[in-house]
Structure formats: C-alpha cells, structure tokens
Backbone atoms as SQL, in Angstrom:
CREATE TABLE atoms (id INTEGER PRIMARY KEY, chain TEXT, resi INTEGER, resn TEXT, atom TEXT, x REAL, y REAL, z REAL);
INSERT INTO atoms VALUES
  (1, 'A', 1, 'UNK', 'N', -1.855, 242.821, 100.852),
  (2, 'A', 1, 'UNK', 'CA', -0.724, 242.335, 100.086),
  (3, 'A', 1, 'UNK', 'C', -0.274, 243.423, 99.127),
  (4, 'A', 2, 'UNK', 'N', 1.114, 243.776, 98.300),
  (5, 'A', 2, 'UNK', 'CA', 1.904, 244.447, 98.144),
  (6, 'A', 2, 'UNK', 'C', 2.073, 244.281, 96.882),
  (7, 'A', 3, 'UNK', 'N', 1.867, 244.296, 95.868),
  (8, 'A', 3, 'UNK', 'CA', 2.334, 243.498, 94.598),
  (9, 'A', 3, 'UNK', 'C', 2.768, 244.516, 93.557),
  (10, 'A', 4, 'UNK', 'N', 4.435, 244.328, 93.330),
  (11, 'A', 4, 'UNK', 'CA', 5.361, 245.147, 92.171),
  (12, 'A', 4, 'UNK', 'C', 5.305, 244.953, 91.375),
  (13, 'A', 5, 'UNK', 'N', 4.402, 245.347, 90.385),
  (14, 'A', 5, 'UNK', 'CA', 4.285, 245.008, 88.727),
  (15, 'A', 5, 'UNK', 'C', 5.545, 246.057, 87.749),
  (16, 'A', 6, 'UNK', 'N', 6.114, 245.421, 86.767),
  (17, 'A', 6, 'UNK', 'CA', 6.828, 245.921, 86.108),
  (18, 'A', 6, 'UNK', 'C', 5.715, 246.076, 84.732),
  (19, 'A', 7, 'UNK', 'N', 5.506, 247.280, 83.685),
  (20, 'A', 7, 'UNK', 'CA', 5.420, 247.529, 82.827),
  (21, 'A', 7, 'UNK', 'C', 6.709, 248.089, 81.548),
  (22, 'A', 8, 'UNK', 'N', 6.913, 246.978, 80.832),
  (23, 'A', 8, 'UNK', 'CA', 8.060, 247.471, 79.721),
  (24, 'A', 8, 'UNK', 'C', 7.386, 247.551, 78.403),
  (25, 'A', 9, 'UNK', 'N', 8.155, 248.336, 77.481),
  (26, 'A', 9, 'UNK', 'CA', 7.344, 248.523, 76.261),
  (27, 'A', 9, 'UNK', 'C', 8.312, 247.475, 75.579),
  (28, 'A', 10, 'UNK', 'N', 8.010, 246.704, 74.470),
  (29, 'A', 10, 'UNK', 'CA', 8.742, 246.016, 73.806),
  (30, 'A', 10, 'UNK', 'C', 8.642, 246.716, 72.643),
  (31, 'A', 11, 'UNK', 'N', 9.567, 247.498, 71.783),
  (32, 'A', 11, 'UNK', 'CA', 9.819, 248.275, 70.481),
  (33, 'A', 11, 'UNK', 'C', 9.566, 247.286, 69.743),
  (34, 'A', 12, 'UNK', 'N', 9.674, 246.129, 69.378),
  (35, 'A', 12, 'UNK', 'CA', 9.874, 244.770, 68.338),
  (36, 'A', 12, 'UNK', 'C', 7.995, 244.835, 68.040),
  (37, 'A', 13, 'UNK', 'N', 7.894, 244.256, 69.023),
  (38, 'A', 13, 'UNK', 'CA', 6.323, 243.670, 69.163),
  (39, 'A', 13, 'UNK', 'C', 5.256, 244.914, 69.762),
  (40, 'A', 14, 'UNK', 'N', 5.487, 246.233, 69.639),
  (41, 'A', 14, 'UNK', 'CA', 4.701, 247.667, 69.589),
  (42, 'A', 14, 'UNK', 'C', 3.703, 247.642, 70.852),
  (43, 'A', 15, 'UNK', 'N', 4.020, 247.057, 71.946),
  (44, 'A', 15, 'UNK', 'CA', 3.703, 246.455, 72.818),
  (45, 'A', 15, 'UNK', 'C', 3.774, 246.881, 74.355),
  (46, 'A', 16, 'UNK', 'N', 2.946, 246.889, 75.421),
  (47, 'A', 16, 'UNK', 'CA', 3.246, 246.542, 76.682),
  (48, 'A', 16, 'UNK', 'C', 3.560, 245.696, 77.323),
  (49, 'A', 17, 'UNK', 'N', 4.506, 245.473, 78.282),
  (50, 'A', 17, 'UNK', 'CA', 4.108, 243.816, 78.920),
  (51, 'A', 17, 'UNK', 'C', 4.439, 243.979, 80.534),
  (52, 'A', 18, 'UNK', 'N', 3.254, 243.525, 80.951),
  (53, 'A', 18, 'UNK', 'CA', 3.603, 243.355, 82.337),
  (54, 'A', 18, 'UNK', 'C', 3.824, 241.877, 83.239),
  (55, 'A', 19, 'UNK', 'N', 4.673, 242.328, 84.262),
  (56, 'A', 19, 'UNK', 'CA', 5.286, 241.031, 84.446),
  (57, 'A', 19, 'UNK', 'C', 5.485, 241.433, 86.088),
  (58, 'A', 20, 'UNK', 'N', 5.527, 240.756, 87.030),
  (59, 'A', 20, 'UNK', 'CA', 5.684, 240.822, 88.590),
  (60, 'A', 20, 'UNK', 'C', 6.661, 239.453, 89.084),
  (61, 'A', 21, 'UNK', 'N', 7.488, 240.240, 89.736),
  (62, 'A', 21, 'UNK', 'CA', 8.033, 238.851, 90.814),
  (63, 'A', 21, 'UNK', 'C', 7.388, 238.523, 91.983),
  (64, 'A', 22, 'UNK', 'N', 6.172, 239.239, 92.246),
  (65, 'A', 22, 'UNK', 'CA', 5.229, 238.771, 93.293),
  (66, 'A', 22, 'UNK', 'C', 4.136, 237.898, 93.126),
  (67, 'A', 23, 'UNK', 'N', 3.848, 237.701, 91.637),
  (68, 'A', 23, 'UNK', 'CA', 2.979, 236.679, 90.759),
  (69, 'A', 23, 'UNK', 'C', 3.332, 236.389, 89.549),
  (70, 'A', 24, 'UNK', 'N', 4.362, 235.276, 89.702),
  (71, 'A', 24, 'UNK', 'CA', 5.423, 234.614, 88.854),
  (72, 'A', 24, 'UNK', 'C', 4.631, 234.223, 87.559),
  (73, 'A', 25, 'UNK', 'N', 3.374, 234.031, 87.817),
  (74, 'A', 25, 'UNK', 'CA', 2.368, 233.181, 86.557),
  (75, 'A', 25, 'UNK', 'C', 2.218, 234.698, 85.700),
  (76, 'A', 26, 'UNK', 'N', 2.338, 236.070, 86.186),
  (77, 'A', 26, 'UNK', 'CA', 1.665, 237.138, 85.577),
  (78, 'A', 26, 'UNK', 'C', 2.695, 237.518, 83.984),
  (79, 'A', 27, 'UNK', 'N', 2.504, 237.181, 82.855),
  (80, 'A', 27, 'UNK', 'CA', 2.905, 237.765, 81.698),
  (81, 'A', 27, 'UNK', 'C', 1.777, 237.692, 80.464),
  (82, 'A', 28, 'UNK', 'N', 1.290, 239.308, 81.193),
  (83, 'A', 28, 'UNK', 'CA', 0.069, 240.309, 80.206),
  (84, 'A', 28, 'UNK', 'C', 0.635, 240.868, 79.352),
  (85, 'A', 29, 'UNK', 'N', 0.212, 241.131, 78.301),
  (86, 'A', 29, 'UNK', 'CA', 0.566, 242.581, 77.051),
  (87, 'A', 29, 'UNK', 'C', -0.694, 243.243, 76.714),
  (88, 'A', 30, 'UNK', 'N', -0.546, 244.675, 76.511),
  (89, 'A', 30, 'UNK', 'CA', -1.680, 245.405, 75.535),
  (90, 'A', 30, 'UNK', 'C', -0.850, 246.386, 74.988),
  (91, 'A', 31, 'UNK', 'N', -1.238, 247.038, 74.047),
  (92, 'A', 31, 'UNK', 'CA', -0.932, 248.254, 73.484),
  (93, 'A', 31, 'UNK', 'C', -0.859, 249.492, 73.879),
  (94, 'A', 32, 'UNK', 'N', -1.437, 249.648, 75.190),
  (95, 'A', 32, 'UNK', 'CA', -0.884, 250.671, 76.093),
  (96, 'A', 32, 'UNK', 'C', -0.851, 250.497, 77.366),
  (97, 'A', 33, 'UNK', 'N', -0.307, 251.449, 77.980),
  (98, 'A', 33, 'UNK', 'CA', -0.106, 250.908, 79.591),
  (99, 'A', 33, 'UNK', 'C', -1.418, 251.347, 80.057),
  (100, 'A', 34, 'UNK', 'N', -2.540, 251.900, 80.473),
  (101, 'A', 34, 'UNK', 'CA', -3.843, 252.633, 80.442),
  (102, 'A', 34, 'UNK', 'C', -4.781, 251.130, 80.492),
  (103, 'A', 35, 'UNK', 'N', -4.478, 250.606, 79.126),
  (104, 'A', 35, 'UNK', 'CA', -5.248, 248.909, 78.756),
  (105, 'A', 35, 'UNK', 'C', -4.442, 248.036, 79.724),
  (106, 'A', 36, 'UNK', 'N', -3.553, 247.910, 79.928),
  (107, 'A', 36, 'UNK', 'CA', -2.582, 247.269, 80.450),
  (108, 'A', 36, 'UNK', 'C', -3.141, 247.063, 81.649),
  (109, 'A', 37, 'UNK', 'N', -2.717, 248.035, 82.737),
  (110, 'A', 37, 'UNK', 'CA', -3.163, 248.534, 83.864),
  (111, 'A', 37, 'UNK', 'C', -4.797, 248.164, 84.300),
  (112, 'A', 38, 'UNK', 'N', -5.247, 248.022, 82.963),
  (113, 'A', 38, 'UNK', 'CA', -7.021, 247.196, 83.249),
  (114, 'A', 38, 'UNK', 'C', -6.848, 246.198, 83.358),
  (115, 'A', 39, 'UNK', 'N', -5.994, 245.217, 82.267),
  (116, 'A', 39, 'UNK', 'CA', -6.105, 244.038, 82.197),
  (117, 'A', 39, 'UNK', 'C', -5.252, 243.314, 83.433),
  (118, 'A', 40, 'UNK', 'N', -4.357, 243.878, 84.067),
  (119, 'A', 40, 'UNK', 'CA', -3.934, 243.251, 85.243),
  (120, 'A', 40, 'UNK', 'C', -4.953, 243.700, 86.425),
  (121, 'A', 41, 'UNK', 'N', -5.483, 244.326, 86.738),
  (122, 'A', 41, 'UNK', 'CA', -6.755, 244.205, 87.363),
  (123, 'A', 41, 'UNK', 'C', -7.888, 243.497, 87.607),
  (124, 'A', 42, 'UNK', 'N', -8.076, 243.139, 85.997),
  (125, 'A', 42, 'UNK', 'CA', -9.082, 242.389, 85.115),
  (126, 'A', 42, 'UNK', 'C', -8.952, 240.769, 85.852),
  (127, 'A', 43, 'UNK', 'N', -7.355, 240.645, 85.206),
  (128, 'A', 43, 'UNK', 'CA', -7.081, 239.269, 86.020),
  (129, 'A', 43, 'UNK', 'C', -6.367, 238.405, 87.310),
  (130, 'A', 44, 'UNK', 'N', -6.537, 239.471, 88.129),
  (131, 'A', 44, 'UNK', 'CA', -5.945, 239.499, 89.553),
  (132, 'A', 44, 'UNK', 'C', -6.144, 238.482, 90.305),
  (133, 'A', 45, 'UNK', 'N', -7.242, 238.141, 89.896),
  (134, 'A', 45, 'UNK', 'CA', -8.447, 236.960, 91.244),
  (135, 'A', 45, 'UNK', 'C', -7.494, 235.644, 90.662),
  (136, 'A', 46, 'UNK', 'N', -7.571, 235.944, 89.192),
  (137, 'A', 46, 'UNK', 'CA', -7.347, 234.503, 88.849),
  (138, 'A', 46, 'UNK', 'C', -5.283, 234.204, 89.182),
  (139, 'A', 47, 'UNK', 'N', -4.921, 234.993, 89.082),
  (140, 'A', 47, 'UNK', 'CA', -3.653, 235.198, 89.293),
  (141, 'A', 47, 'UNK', 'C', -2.801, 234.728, 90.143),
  (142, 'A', 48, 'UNK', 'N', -3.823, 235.490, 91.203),
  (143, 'A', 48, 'UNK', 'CA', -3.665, 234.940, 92.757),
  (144, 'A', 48, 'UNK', 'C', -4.268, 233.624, 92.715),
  (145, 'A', 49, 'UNK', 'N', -4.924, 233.239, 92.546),
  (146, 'A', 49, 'UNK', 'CA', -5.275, 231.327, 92.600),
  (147, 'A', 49, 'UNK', 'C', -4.590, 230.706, 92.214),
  (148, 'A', 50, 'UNK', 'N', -3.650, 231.456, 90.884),
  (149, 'A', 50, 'UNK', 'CA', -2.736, 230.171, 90.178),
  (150, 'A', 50, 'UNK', 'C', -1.530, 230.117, 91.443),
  (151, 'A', 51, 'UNK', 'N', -1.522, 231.084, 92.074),
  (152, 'A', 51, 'UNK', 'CA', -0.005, 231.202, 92.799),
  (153, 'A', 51, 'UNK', 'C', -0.470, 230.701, 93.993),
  (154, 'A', 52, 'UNK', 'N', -1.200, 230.268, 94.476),
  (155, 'A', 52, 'UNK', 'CA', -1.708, 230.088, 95.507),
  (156, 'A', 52, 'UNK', 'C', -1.859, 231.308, 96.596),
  (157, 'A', 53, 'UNK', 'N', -2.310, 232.407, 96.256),
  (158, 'A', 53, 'UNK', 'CA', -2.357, 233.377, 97.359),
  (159, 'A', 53, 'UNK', 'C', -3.888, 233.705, 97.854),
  (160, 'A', 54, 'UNK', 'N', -3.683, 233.606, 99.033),
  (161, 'A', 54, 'UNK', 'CA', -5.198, 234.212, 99.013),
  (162, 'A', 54, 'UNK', 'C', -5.240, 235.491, 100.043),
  (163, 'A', 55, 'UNK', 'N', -6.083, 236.513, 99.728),
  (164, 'A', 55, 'UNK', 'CA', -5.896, 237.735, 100.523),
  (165, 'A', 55, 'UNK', 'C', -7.100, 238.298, 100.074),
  (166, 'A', 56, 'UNK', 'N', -7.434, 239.413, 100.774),
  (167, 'A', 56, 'UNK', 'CA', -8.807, 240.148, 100.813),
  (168, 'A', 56, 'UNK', 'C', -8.454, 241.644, 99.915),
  (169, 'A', 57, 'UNK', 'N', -7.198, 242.093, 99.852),
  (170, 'A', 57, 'UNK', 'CA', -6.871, 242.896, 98.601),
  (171, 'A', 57, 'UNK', 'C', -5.546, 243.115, 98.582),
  (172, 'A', 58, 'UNK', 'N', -5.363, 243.899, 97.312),
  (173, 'A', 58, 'UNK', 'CA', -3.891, 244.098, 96.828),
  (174, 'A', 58, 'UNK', 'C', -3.806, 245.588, 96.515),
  (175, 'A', 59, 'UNK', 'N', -2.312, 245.646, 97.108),
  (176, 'A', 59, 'UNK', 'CA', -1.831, 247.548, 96.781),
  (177, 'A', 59, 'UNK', 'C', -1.187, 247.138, 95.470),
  (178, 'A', 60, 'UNK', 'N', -1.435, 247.694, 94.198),
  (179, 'A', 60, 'UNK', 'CA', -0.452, 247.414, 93.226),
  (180, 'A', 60, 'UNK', 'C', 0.456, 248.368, 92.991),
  (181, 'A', 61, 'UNK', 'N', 1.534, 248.190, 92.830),
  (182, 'A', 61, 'UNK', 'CA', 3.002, 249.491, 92.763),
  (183, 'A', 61, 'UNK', 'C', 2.834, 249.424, 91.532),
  (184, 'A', 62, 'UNK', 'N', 2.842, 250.372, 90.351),
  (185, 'A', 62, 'UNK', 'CA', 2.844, 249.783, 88.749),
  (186, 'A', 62, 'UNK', 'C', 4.086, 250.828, 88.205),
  (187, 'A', 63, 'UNK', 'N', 5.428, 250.189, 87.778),
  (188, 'A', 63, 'UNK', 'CA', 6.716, 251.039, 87.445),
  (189, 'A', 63, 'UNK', 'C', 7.301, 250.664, 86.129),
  (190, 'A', 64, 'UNK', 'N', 6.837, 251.667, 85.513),
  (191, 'A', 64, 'UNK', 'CA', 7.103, 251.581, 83.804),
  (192, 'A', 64, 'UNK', 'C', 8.431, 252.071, 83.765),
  (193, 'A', 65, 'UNK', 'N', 8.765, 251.431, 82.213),
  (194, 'A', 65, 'UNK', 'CA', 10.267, 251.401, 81.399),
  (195, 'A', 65, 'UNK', 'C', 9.822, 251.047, 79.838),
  (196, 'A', 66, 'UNK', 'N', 10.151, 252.597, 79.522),
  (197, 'A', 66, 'UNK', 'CA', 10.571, 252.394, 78.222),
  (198, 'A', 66, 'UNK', 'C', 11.774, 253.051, 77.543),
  (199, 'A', 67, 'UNK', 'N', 12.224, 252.553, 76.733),
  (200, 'A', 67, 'UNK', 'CA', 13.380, 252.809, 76.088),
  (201, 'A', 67, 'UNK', 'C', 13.013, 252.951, 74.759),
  (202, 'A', 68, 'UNK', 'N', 13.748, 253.950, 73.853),
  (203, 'A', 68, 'UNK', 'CA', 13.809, 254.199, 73.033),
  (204, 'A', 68, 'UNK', 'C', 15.430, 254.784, 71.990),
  (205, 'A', 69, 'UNK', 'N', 15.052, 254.430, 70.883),
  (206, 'A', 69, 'UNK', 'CA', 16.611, 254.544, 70.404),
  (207, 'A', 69, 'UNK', 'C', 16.466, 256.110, 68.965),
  (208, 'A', 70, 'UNK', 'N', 17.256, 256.686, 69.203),
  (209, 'A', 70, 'UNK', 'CA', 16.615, 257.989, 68.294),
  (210, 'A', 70, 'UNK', 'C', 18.496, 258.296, 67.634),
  (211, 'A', 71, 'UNK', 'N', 18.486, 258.394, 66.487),
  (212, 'A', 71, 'UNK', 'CA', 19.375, 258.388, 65.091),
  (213, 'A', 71, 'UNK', 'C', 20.002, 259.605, 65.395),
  (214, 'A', 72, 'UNK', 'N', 20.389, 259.771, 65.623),
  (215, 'A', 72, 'UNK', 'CA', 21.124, 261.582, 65.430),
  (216, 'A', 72, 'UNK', 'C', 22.386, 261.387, 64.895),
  (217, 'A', 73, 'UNK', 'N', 22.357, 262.171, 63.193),
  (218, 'A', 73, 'UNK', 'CA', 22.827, 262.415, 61.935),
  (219, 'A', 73, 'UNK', 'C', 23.296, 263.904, 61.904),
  (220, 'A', 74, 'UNK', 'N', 24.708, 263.880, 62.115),
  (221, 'A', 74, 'UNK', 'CA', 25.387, 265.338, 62.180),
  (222, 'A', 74, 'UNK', 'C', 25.484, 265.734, 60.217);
C-alpha cells in the first residue's frame, strides 16, 4: 500500500502537522518534521485499523510545505 502524507508547518502554533488523504483519521503534530516522521510511523498499525485497512506494509511518500512570510523594509 501507497500512502501520501502531507507535512505543513503551522507558523501560529510553531508546529508540524501531518495529515493524509489515504488515512482520513491521520491528524499528528510535533515540533519537527524528523519527530513527526517517527510519530506517524509510531502510529501506523493503529491508523490503519481505524480506517479499516489491512495490509502487510506501507510505502510512505512524506511531502513537506512550509511557508514563511519575511518583512522587507526599503
């Protein structure tokens, strides 16, 4: 199985968050993508049970976005 995880930084809340349209139940946060990237690992098994999937393993795609806003004062 194939599973597209999105990683975004949220500027507000100093934050990671990952989120997949291949496991609708999945909305993780940590403070970096590194932790991040564990903790969706961490909770994969259970993930897949809530969604009802069952499979013997997963390729994870992991495609970060962050944005940032920077002042430039002539």
């Amino acid at each position: 199985m194939n599973v597209r995880i999105k990683l975004l930084w949220d500027n507000d809340a100093a934050v990671w968050i990952a989120t997949s349209e291949d496991l609708p139940s999945m909305t993780l946060e940590a403070g970096s993508c590194d932790a991040l990237i564990e903790r969706v690992k961490y909770t994969l098994p259970e993930l897949l049970e809530l969604s009802n999937i069952k499979t013997d393993y997963c390729d994870l795609n992991f495609i970060s976005e962050r944005r940032d806003r920077v002042l430039i004062s002539g």
